[in-house]
BABA-231917 format. One record per atom (N, C-alpha, C): residue number from 1; x, y, z; atom name. Coordinates in Angstrom, 1 decimal, m for minus. Atoms other than C-alpha are relative to their C-alpha. Layout:
seq | c1 | c2 | c3 | atom
NUM | X | Y | Z | CA
...
// end
This chain:
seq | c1 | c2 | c3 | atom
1 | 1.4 | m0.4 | m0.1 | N
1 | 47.6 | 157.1 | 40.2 | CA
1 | m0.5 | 0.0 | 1.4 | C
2 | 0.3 | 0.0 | m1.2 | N
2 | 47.5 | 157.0 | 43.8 | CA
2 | m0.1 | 0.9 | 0.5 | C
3 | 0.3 | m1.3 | m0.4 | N
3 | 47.4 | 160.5 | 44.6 | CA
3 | 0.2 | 0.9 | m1.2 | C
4 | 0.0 | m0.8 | 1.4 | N
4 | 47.4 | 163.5 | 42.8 | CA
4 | 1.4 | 0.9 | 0.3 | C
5 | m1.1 | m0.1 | m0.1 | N
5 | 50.4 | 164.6 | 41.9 | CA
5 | 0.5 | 2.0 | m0.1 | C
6 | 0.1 | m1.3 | m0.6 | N
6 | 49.5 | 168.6 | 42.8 | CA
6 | m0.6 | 0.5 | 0.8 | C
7 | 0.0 | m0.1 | m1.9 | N
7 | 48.8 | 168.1 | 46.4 | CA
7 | 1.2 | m0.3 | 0.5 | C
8 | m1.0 | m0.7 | m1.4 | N
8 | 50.7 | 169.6 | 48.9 | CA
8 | 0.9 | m1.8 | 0.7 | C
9 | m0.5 | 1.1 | m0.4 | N
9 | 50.7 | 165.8 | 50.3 | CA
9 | 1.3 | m1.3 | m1.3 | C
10 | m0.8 | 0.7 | 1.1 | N
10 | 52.3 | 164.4 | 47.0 | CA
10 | 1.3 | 0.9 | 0.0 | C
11 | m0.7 | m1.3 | 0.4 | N
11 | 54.9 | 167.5 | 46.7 | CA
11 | 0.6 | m0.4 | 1.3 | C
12 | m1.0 | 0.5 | m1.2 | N
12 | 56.3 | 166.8 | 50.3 | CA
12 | 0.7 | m1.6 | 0.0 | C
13 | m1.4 | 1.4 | 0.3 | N
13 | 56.7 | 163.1 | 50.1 | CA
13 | 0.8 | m0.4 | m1.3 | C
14 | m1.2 | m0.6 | 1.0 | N
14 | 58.2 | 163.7 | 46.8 | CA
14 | 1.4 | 0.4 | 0.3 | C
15 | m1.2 | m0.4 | m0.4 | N
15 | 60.6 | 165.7 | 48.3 | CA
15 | 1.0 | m0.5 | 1.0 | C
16 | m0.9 | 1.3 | m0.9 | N
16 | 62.0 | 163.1 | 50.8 | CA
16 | 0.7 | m0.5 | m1.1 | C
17 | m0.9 | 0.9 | 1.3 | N
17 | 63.5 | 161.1 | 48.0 | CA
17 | 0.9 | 1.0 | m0.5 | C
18 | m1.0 | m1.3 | 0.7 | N
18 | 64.6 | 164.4 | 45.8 | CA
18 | 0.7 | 0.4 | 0.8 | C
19 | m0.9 | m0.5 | m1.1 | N
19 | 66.0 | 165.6 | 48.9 | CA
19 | 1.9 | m0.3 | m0.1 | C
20 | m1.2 | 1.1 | 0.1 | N
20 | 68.6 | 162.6 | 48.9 | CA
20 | 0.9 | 0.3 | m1.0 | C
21 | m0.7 | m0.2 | 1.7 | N
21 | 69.3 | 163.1 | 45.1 | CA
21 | 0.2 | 1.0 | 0.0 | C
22 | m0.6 | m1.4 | 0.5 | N
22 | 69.5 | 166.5 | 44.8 | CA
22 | 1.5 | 0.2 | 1.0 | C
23 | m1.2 | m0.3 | m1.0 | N
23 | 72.4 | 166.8 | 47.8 | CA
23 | 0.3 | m1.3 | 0.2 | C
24 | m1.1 | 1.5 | 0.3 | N
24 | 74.0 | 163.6 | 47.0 | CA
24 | 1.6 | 0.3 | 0.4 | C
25 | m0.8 | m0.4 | m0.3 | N
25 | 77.0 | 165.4 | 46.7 | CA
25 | 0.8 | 0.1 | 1.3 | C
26 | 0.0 | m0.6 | m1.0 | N
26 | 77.1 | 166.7 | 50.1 | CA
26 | 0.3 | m1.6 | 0.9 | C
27 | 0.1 | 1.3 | m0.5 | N
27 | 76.4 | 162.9 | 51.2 | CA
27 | 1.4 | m0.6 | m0.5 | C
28 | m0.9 | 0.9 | 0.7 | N
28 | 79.1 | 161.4 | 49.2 | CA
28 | 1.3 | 0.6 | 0.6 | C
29 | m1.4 | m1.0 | m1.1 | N
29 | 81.8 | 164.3 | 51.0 | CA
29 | 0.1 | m0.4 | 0.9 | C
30 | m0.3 | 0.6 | m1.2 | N
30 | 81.5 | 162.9 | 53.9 | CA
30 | 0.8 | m1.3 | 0.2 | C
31 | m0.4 | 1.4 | m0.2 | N
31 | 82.0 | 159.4 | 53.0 | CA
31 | 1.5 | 0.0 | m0.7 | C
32 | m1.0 | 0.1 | 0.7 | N
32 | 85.0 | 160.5 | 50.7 | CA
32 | 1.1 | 0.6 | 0.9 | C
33 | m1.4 | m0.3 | m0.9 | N
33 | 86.6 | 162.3 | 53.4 | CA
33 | 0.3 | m0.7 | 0.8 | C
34 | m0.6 | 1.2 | m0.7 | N
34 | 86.6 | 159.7 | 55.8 | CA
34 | 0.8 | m1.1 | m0.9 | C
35 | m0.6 | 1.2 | 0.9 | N
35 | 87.9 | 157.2 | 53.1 | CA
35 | 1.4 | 0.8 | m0.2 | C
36 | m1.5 | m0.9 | 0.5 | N
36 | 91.1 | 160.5 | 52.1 | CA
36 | 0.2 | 0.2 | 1.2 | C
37 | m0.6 | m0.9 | m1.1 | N
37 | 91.2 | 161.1 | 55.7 | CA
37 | 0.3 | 1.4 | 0.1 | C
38 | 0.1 | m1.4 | m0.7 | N
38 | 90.5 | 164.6 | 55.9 | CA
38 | m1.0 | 1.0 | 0.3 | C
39 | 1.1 | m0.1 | m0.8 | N
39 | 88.1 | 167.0 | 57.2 | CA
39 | m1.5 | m0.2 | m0.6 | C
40 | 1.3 | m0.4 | 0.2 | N
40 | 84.7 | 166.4 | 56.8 | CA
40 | m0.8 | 0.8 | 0.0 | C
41 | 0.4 | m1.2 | 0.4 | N
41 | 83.5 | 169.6 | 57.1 | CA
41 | 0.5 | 0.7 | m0.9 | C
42 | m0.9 | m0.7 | 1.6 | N
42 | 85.6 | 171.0 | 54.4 | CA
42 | m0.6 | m0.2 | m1.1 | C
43 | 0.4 | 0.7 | 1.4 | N
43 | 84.5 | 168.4 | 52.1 | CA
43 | m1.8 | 0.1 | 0.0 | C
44 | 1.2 | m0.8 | 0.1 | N
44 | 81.0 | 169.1 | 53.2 | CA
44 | m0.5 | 1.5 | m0.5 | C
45 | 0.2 | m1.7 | 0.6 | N
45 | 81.4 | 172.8 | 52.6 | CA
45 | 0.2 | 0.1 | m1.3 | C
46 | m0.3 | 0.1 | 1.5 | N
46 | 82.8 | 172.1 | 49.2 | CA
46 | m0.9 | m0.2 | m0.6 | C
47 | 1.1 | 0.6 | 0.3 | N
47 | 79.7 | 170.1 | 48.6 | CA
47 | m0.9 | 1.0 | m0.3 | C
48 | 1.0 | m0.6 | 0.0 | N
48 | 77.5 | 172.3 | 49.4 | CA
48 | 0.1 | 1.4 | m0.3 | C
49 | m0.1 | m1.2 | 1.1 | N
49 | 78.9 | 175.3 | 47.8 | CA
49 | 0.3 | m0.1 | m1.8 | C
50 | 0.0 | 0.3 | 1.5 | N
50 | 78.7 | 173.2 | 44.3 | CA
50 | m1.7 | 0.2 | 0.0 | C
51 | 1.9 | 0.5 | m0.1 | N
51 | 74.5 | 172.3 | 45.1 | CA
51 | m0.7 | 1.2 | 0.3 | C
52 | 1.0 | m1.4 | m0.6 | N
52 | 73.8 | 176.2 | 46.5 | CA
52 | m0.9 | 0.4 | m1.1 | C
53 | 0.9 | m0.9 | 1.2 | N
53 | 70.8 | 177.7 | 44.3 | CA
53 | 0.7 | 1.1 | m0.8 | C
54 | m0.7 | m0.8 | 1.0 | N
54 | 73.0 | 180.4 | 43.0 | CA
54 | 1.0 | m0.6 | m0.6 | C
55 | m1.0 | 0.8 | 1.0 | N
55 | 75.7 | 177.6 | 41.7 | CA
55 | m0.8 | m0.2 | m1.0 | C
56 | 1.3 | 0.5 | 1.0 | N
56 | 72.9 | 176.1 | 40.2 | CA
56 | m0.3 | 0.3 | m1.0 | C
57 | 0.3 | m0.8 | 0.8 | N
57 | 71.7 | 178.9 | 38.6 | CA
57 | 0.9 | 0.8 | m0.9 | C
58 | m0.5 | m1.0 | 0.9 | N
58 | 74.5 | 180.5 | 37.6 | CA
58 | 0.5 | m0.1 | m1.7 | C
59 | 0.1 | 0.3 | 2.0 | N
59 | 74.9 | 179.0 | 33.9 | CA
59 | m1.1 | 1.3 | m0.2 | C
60 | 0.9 | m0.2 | 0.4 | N
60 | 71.7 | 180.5 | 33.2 | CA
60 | m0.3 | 1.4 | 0.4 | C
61 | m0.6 | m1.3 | m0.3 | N
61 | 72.4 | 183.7 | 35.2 | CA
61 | 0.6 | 0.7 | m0.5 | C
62 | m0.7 | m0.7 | 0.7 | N
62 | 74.8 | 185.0 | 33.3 | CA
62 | 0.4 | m0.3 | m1.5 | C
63 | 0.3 | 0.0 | 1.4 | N
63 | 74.0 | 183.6 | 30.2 | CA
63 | m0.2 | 1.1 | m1.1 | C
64 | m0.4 | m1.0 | 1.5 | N
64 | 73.6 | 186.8 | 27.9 | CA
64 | 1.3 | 0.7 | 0.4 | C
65 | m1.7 | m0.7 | m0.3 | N
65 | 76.9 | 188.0 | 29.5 | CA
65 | 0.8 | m0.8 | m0.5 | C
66 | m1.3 | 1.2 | 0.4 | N
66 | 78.4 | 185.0 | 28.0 | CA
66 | 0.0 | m0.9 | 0.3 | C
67 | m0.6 | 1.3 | m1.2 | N
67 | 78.8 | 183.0 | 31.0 | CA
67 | 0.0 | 0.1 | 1.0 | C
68 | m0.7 | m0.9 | m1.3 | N
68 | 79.8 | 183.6 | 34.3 | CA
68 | 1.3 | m0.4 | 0.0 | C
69 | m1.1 | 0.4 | m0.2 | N
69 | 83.0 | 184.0 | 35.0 | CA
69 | 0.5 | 0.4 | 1.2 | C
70 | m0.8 | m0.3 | m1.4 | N
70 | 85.6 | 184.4 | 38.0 | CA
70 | 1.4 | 0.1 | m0.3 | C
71 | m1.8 | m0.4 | 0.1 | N
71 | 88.8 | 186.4 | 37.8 | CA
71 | 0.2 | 0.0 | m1.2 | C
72 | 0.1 | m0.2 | 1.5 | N
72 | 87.5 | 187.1 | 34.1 | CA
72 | 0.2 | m1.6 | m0.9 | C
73 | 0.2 | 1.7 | 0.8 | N
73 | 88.2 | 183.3 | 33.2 | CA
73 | m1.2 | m0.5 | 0.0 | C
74 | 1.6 | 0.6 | m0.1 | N
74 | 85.1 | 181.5 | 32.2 | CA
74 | 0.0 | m1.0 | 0.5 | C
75 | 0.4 | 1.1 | m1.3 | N
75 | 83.5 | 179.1 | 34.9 | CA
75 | m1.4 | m1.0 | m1.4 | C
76 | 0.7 | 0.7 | 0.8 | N
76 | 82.4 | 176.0 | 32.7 | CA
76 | m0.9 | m0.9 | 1.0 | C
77 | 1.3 | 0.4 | m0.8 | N
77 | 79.1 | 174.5 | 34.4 | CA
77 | m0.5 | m1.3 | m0.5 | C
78 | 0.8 | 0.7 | 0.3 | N
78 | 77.2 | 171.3 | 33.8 | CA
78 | m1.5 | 0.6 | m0.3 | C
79 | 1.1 | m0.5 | 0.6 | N
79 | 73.5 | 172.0 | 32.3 | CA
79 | m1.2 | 0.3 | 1.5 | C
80 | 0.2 | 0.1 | m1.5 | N
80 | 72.2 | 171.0 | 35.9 | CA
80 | 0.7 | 0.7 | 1.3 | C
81 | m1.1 | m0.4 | m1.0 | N
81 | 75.0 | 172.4 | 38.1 | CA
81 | 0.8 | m1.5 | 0.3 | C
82 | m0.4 | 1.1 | m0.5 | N
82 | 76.3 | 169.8 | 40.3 | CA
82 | m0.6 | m0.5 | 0.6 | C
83 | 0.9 | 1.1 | m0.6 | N
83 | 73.1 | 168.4 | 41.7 | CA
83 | 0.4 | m0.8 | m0.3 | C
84 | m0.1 | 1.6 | 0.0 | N
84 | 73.5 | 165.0 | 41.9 | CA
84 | 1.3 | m0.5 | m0.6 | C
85 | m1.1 | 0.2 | 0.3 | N
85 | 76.8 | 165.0 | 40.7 | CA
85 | 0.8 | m1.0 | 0.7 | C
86 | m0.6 | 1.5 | m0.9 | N
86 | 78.9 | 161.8 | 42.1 | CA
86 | 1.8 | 0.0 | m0.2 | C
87 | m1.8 | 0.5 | 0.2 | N
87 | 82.7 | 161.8 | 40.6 | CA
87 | 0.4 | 1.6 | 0.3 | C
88 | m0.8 | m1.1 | m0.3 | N
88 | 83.4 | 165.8 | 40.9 | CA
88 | 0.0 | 0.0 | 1.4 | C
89 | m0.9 | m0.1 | m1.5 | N
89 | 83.3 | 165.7 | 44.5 | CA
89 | 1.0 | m1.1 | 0.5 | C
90 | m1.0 | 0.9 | m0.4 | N
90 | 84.9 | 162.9 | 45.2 | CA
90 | 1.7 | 0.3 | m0.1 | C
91 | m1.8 | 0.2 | 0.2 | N
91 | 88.5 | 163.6 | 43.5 | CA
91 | m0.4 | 2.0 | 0.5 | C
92 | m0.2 | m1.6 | m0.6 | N
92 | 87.6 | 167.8 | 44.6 | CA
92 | 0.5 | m0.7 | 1.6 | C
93 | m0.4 | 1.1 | m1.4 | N
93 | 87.5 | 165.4 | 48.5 | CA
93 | 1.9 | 0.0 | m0.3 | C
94 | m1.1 | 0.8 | 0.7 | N
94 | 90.4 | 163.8 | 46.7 | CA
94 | 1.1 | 1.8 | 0.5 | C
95 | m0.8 | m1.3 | 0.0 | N
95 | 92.2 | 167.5 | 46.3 | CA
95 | 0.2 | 0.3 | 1.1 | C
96 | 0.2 | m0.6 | m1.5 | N
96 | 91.1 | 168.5 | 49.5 | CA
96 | 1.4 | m0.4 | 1.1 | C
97 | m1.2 | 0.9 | m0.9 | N
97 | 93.2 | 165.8 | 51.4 | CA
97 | 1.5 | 0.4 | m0.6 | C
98 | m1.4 | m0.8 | 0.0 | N
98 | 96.3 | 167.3 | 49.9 | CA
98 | m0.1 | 1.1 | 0.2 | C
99 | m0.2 | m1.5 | m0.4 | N
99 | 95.5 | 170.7 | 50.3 | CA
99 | 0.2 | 0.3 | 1.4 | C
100 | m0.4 | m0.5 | m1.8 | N
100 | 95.3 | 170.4 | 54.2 | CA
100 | 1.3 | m0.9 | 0.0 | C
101 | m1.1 | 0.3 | m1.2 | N
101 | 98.6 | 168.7 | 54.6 | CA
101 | 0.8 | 0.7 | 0.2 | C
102 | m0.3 | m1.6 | m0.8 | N
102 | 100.4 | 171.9 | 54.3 | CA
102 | m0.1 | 0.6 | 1.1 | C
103 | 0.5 | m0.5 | m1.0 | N
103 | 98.2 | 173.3 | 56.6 | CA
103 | 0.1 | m0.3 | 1.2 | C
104 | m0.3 | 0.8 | m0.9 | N
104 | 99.1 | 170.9 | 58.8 | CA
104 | 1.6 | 0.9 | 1.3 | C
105 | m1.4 | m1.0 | m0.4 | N
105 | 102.9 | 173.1 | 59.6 | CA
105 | m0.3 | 0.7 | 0.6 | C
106 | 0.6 | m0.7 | m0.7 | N
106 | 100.5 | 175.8 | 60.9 | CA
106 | m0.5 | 0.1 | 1.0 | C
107 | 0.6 | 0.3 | m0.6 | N
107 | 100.4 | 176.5 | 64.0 | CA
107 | m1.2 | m0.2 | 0.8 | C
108 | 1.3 | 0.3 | m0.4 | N
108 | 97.5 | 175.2 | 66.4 | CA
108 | m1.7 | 1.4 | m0.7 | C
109 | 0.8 | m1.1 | 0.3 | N
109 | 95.1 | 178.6 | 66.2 | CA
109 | m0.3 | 0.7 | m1.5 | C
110 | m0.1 | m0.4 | 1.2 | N
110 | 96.3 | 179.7 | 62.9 | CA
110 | m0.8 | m1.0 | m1.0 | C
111 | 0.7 | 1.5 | 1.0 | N
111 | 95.4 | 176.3 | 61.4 | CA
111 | m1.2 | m0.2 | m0.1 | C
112 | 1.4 | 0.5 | 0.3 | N
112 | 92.1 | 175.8 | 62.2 | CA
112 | m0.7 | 1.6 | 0.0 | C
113 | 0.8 | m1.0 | 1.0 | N
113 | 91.1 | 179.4 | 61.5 | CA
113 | 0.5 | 0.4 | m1.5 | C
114 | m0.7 | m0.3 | 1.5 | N
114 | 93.3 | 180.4 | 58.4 | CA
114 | 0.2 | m1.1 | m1.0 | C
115 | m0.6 | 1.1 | 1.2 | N
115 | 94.4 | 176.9 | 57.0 | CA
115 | m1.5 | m0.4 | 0.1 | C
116 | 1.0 | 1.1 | 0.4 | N
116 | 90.6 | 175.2 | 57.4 | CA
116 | m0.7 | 1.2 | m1.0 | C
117 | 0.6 | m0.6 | 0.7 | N
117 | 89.3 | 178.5 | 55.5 | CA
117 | 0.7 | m0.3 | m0.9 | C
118 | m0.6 | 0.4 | 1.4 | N
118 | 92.1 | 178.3 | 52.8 | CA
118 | m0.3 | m1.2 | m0.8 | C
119 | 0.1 | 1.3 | 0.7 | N
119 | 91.6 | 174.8 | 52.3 | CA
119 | m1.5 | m0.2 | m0.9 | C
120 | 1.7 | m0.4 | 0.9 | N
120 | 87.5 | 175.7 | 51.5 | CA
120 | 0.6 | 0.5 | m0.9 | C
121 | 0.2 | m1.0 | 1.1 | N
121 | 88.2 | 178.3 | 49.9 | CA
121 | 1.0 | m0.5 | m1.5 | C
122 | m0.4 | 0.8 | 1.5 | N
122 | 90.7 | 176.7 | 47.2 | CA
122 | m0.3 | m1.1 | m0.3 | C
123 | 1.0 | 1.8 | 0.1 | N
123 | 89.2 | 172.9 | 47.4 | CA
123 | m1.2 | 1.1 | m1.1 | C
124 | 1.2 | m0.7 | 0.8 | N
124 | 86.1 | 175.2 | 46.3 | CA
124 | 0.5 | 0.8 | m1.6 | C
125 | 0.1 | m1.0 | 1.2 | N
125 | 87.3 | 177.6 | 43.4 | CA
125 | 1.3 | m1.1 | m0.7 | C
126 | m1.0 | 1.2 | 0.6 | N
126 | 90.2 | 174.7 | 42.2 | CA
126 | m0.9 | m1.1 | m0.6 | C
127 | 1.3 | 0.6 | 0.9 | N
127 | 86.9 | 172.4 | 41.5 | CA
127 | m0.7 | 0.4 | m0.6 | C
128 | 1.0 | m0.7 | 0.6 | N
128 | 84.8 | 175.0 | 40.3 | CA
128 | 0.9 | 0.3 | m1.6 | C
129 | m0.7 | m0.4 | 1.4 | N
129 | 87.5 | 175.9 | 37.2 | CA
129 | 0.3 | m1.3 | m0.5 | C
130 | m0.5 | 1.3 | 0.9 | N
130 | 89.2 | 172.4 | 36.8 | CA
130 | m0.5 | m1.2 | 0.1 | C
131 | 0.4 | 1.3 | m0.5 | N
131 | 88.1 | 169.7 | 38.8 | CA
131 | m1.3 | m0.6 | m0.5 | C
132 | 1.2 | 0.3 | 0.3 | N
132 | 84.6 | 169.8 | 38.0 | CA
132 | m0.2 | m0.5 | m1.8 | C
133 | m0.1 | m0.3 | 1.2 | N
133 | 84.9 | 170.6 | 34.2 | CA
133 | 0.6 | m1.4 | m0.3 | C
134 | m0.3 | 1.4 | 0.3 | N
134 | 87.1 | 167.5 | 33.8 | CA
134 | m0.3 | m0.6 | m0.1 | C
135 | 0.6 | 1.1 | m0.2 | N
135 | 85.4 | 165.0 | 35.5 | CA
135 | m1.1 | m0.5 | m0.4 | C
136 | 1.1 | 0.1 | 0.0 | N
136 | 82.4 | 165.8 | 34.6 | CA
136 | 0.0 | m0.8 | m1.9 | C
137 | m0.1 | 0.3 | 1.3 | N
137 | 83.8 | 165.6 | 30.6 | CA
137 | 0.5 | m1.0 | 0.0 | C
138 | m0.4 | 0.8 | m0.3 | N
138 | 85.4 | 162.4 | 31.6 | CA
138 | m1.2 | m1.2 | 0.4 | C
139 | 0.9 | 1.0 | m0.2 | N
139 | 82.5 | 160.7 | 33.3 | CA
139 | m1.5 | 0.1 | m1.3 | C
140 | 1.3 | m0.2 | 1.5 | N
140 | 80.1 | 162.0 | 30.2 | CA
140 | 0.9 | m1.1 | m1.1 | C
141 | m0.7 | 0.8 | 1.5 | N
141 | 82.6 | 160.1 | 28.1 | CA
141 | m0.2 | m1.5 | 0.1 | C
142 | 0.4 | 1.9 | m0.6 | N
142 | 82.1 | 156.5 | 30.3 | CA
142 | m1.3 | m0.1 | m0.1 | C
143 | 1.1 | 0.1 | 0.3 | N
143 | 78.9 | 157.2 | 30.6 | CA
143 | m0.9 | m0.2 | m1.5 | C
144 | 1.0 | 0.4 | 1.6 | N
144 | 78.0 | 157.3 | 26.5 | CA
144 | 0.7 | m1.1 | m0.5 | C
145 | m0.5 | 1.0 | 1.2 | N
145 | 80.4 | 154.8 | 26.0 | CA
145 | m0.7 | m1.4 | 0.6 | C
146 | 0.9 | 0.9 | m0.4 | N
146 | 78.3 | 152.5 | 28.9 | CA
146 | m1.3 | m0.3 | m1.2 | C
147 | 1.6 | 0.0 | 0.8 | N
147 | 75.1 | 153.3 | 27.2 | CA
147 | 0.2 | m0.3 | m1.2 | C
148 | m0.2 | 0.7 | 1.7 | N
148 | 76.7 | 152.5 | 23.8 | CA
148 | 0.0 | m1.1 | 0.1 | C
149 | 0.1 | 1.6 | 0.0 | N
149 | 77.5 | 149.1 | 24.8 | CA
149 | m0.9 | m0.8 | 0.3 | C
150 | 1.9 | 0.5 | m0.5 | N
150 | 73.7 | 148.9 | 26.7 | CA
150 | m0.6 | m0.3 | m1.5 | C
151 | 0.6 | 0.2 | 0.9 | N
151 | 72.7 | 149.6 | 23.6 | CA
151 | m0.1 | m1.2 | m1.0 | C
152 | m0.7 | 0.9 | 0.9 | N
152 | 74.6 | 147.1 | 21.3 | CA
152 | m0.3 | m1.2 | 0.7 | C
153 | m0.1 | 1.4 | m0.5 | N
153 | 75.1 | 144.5 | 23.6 | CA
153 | m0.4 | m0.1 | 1.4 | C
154 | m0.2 | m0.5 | m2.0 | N
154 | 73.5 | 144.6 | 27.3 | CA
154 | 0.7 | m1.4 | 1.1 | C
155 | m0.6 | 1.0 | m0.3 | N
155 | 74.8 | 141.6 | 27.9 | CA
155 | 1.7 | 0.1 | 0.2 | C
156 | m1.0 | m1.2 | 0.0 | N
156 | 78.2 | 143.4 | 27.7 | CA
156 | 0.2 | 0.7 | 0.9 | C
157 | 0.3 | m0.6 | m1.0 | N
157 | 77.6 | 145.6 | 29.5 | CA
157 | m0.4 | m0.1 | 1.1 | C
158 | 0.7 | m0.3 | m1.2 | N
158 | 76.1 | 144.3 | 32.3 | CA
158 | 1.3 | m0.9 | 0.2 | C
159 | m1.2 | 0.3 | m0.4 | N
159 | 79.2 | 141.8 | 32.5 | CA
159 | 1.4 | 1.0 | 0.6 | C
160 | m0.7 | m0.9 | m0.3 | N
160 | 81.6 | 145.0 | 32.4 | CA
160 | m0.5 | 0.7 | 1.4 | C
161 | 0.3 | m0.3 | m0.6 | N
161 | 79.7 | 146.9 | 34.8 | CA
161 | 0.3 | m0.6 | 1.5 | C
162 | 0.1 | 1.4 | m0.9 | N
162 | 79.5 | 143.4 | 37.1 | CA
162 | 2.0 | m0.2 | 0.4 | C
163 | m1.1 | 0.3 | m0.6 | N
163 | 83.2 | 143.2 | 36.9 | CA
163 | 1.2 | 0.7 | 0.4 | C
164 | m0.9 | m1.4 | m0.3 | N
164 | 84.5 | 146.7 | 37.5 | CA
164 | m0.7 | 0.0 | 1.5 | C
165 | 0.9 | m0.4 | m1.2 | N
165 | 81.9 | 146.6 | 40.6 | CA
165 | 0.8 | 0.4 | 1.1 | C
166 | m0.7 | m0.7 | m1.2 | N
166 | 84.5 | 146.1 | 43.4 | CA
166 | 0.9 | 0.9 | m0.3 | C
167 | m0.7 | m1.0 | 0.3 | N
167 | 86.8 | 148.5 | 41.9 | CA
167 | m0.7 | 1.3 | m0.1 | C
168 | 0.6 | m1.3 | m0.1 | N
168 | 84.2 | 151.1 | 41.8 | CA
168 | m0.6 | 0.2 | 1.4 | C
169 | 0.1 | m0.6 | m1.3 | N
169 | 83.2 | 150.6 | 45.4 | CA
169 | 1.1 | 0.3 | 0.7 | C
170 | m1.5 | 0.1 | m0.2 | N
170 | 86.8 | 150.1 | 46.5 | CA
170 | 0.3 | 1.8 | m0.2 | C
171 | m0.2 | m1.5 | 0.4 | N
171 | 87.0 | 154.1 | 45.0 | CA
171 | m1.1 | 0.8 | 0.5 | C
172 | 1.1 | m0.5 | m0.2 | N
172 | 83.8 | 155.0 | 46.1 | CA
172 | m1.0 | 0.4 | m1.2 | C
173 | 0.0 | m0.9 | 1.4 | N
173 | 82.9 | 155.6 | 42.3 | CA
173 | m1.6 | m0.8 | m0.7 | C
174 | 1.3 | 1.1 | 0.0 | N
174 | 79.8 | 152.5 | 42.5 | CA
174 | m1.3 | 1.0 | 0.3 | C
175 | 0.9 | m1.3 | m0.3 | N
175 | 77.5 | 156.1 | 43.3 | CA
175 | m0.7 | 0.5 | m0.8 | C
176 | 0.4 | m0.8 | 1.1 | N
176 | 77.6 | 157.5 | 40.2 | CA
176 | m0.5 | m1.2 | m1.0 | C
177 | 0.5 | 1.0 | 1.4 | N
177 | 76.1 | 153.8 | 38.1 | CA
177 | m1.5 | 0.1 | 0.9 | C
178 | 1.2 | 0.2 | m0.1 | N
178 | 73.4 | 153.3 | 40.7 | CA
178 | m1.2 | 0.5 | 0.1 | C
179 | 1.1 | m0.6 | 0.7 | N
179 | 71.5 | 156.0 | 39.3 | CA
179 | m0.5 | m0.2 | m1.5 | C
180 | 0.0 | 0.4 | 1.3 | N
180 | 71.9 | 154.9 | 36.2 | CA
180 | m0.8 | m1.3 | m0.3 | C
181 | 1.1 | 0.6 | 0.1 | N
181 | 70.6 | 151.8 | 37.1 | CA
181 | m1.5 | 0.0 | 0.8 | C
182 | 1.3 | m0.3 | m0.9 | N
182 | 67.8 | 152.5 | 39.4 | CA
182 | m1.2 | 0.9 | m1.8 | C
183 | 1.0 | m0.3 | 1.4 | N
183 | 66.4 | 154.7 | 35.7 | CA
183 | m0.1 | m1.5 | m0.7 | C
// end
């Protein structure tokens, strides 16, 4: 009740915070590439061609067509996109670092214009068909089975959570709970 929450001044510092959250992603690329050792701009660009407004949108874009799809196969989407998404980039990062070591054979000039675009460009459309889709149905699966056990027993739960902890920073994977607990 401190301001009103459709002023211009509420709606900006608002979006300091959202900011963070919404391009999480983008943040977490960085720190995953330094941790896989490979390029950070890659894995940034990866990022940030999951979070673009037409990723976003495109569930919902091509919704009476079906879907959208790419190369006639259908592109399965989260309901959100990959705002704030935490485990698909990481193991996409993850992909990345093997996709450039190939690239690596190439030489100097070639490599960093032909192999750093290859490596976008399939890091990007290799997440977007499988990577994403998996992880996302993967972490939806930990996630209801956390919240099952919140439910049941939080006392459970908070011990599990408590003793996976360094194994989830250890992976970088400690990202995707402390939104979960911050709600």
């Amino acid at each position: 009740g401190w301001m009103d929450q459709a002023s211009s001044t509420y709606v900006v510092l608002n979006s300091i915070g959202d900011g963070v959250f919404q391009f999480l992603p983008i943040f977490i690329a960085r720190t995953a590439a330094k941790k896989f050792k490979c390029n950070e701009w890659i894995a940034m660009g990866v990022a940030a061609f999951l979070v673009t407004p037409s990723m976003v949108g495109l569930k919902d874009a091509f919704a009476e067509a079906g879907g959208p799809t790419l190369f006639g196969l259908p592109v399965v989407l989260p309901d959100s996109g990959y705002l704030q998404a935490v485990f698909p980039i990481i193991f996409a990062v993850y992909l990345q670092s093997w996709l450039e070591k190939p690239m690596k054979l190439l030489p100097g000039v070639l490599r960093d214009l032909l192999g750093n675009m290859l490596v976008l460009v399939c890091t990007s459309l290799i997440t977007l068909m499988v990577v994403g889709p998996v992880i996302n149905t993967v972490s939806g699966w930990i996630a209801a089975g956390l919240m099952a056990i919140l439910d049941v027993a939080p006392v459970v739960a908070g011990f599990l959570i408590a003793a996976l902890w360094p194994v989830l920073i250890i992976f970088g994977m400690h990202w995707g709970i402390i939104p979960i607990m911050i709600s």
